[in-house]
C-alpha positions in Angstrom: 128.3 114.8 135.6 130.3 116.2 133.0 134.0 117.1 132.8 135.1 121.0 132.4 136.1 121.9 129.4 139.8 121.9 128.2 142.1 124.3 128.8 142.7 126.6 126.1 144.9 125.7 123.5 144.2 121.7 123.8 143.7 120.4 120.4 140.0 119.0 120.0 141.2 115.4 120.0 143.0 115.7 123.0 140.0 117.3 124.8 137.7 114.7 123.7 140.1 112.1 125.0 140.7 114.1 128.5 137.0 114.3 128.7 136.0 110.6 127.8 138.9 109.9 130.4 137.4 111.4 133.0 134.1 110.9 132.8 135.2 107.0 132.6 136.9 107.6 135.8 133.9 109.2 137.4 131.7 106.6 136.3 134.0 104.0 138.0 134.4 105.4 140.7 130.6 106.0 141.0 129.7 102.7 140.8 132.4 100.9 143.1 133.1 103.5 145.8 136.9 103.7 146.1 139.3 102.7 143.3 142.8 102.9 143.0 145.0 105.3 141.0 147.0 101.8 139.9 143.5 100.8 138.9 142.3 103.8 137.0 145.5 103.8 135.1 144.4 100.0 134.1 141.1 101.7 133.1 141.6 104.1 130.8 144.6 102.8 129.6 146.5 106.3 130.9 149.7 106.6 132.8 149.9 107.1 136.8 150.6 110.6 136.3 148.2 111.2 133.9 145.5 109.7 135.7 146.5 111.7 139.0 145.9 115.1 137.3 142.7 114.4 136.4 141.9 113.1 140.3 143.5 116.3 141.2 140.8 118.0 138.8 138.0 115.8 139.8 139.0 116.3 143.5 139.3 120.1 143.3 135.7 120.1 142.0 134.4 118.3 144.4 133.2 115.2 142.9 135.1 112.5 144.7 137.7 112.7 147.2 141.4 111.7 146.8 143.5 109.9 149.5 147.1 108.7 149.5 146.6 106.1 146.7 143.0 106.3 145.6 140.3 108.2 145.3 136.8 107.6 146.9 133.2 108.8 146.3 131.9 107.9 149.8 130.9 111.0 151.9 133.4 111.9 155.1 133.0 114.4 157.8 134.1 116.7 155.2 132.9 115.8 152.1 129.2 114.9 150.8 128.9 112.2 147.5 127.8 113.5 144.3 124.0 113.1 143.9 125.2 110.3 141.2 126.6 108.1 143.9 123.9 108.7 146.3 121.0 107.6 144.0 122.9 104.2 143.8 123.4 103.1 147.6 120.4 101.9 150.2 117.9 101.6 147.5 116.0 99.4 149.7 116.0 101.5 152.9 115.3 104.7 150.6 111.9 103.1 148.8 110.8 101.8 152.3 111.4 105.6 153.7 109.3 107.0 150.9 106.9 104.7 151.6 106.1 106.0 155.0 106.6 109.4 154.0 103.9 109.0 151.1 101.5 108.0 154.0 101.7 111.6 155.5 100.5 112.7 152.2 97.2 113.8 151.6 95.6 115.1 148.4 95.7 119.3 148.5 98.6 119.2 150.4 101.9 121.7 149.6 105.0 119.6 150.4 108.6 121.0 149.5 111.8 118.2 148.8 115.3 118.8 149.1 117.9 117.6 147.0 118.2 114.3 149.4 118.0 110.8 146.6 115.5 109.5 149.1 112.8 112.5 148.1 113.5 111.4 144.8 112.0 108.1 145.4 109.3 109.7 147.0 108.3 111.7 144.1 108.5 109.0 142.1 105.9 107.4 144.1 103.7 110.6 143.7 103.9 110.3 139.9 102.7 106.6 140.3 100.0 107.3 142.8 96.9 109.6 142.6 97.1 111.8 145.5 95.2 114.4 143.7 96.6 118.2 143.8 99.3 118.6 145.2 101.7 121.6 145.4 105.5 120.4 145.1 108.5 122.6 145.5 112.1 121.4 145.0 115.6 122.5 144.0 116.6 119.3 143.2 117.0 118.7 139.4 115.8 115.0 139.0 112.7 115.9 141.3 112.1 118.5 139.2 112.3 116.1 135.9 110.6 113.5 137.6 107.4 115.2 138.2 107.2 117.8 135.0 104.5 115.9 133.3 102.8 114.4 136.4 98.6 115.5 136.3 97.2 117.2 139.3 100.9 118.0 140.3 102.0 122.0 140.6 105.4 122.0 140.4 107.4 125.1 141.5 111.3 124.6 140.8 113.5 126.5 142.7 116.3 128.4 140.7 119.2 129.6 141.4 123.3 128.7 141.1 123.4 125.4 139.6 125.6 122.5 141.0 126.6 119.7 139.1 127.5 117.7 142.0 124.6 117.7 143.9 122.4 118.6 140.4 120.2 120.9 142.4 119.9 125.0 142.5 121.4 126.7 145.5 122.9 130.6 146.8 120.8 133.5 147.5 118.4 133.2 144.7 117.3 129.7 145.8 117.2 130.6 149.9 115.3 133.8 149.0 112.7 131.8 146.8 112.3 128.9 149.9 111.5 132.3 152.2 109.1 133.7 150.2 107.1 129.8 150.2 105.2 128.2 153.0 104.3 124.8 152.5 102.4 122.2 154.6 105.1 119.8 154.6 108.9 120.2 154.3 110.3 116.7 153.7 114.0 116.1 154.4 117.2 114.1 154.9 121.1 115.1 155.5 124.4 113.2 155.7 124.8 112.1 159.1 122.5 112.3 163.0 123.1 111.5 166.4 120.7 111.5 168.9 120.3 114.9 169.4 121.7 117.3 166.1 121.4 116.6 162.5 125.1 117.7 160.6 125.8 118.4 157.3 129.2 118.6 155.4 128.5 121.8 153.1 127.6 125.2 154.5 125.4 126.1 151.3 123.2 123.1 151.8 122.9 123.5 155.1 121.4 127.6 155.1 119.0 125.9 152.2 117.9 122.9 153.9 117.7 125.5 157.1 115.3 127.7 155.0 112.9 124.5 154.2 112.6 123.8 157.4 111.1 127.8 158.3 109.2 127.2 155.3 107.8 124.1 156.1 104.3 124.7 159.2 105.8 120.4 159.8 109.3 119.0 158.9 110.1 115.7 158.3 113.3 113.8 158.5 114.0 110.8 156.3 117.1 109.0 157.3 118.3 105.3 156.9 121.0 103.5 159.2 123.8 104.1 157.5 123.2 107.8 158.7 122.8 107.4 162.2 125.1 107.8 165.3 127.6 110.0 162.5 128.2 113.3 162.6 130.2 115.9 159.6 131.6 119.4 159.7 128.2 121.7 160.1 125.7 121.5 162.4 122.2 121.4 160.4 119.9 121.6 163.4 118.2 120.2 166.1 116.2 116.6 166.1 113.9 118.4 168.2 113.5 120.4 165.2 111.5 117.9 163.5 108.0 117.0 163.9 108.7 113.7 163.0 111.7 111.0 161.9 111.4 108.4 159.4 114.0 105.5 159.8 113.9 102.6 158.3 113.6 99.3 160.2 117.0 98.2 160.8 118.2 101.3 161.5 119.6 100.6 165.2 119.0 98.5 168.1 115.9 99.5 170.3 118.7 101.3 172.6 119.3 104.0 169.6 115.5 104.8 169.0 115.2 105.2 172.5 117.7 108.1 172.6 116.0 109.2 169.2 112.5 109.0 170.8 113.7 111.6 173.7 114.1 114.4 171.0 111.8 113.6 168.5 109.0 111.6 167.4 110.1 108.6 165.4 108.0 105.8 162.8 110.0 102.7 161.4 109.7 102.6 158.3 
């Protein structure tokens, strides 16, 4: 993620400095969650207000969320975490949904992948595996990166407005692409699931994710525990939408996958 530009009239120096500042904080706040203003003034060696502008900034564009005192990078019912923060948490519970999802995976396949970190583990499977032609569409950037040079895969990236936050292609151009596409698989996840609806925070990813899913003849839901029995601002859809749920092991007590099992068909991953 990188800091906007200075406003005009800023000497270089100082936007060098106001960028290095923040992208410091952003890192920080990345890697531990929540921090302090008190401690981000410690940081980058800025004063208290200083360092509140520039959570102001960050906060206004959406890549962490400021509360009385701190600022956090965890998701809410209103807010979704940057794809930075994301790719760091449930590492373990992502790899072992990928897993399972690469078993549903056969070689001539056309699959699509949103912009969810854990599809990003799966197609870093596919680039270590030979599962012969495949077909992959995505809008998510790292996907896209991930699989560029990978033989016997035909990549088709989905353009459109760029966001750095979730460092994937969304708007018009990218729902109109989905809706021209009709893959054999559509592979998903979103922020948060109770028994019966899958929510999102964002409008715009929800009307793409809602696109993959008409594209997709099956759709698959990916989802670890930290997801479950949550919901945020937009309804996404349905779990009776889905053909099938992935969820990793531990994600609830055999009471939870019951309820789960009376809307969709679920596999532990």
């Amino acid at each position: 993620m990188t800091p906007p530009e200075a406003p005009r009239g800023a000497s270089p120096k100082r936007s060098q400095a106001r960028e290095a500042r923040q992208q410091l904080i952003i890192d920080h706040v990345v890697a531990n969650g929540v921090a302090t203003a008190a401690e981000l003034s410690t940081l980058t060696g800025a004063s208290l207000m200083t360092v509140h502008r520039d959570l102001d900034e960050l906060a206004r564009r959406s890549l962490v969320r400021k509360f009385h005192g701190g600022v956090s990078a965890q998701p809410s019912t209103a807010f979704e975490s940057s794809s930075a923060y994301r790719i760091r948490v449930q590492g373990r519970e992502k790899e072992a949904l990928a897993r399972t999802a690469l078993e549903l995976i056969e070689p001539g396949m056309s699959i699509m992948l949103d912009t969810s970190t854990t599809n990003l583990f799966l197609a870093r499977m596919l680039g270590g595996h030979d599962h012969g032609p495949l077909t992959v569409v995505s809008n998510y950037l790292p996907i896209m990166q991930t699989l560029r040079a990978v033989p016997d895969v035909h990549l088709i990236g989905v353009g459109g407005d760029y966001n750095a936050m979730h460092d994937a292609f969304l708007g018009m151009s990218a729902i109109e692409t989905i809706q021209a596409l009709s893959v054999d698989v559509a592979f998903l996840s979103t922020s948060a699931m109770t028994a019966d609806t899958a929510y999102h925070q964002e409008p715009d990813i929800v009307m793409v994710k809602r696109a993959m899913m008409a594209a997709g003849q099956r759709k698959v839901l990916l989802m670890d525990r930290t997801k479950l029995g949550r919901t945020a601002l937009h309804r996404l859809a349905a779990t009776s939408e889905f053909d099938r749920l992935i969820i990793d092991g531990e994600g609830g007590s055999a009471d939870v996958v019951d309820r789960l099992r009376e809307h969709v068909d679920v596999t532990l991953a």
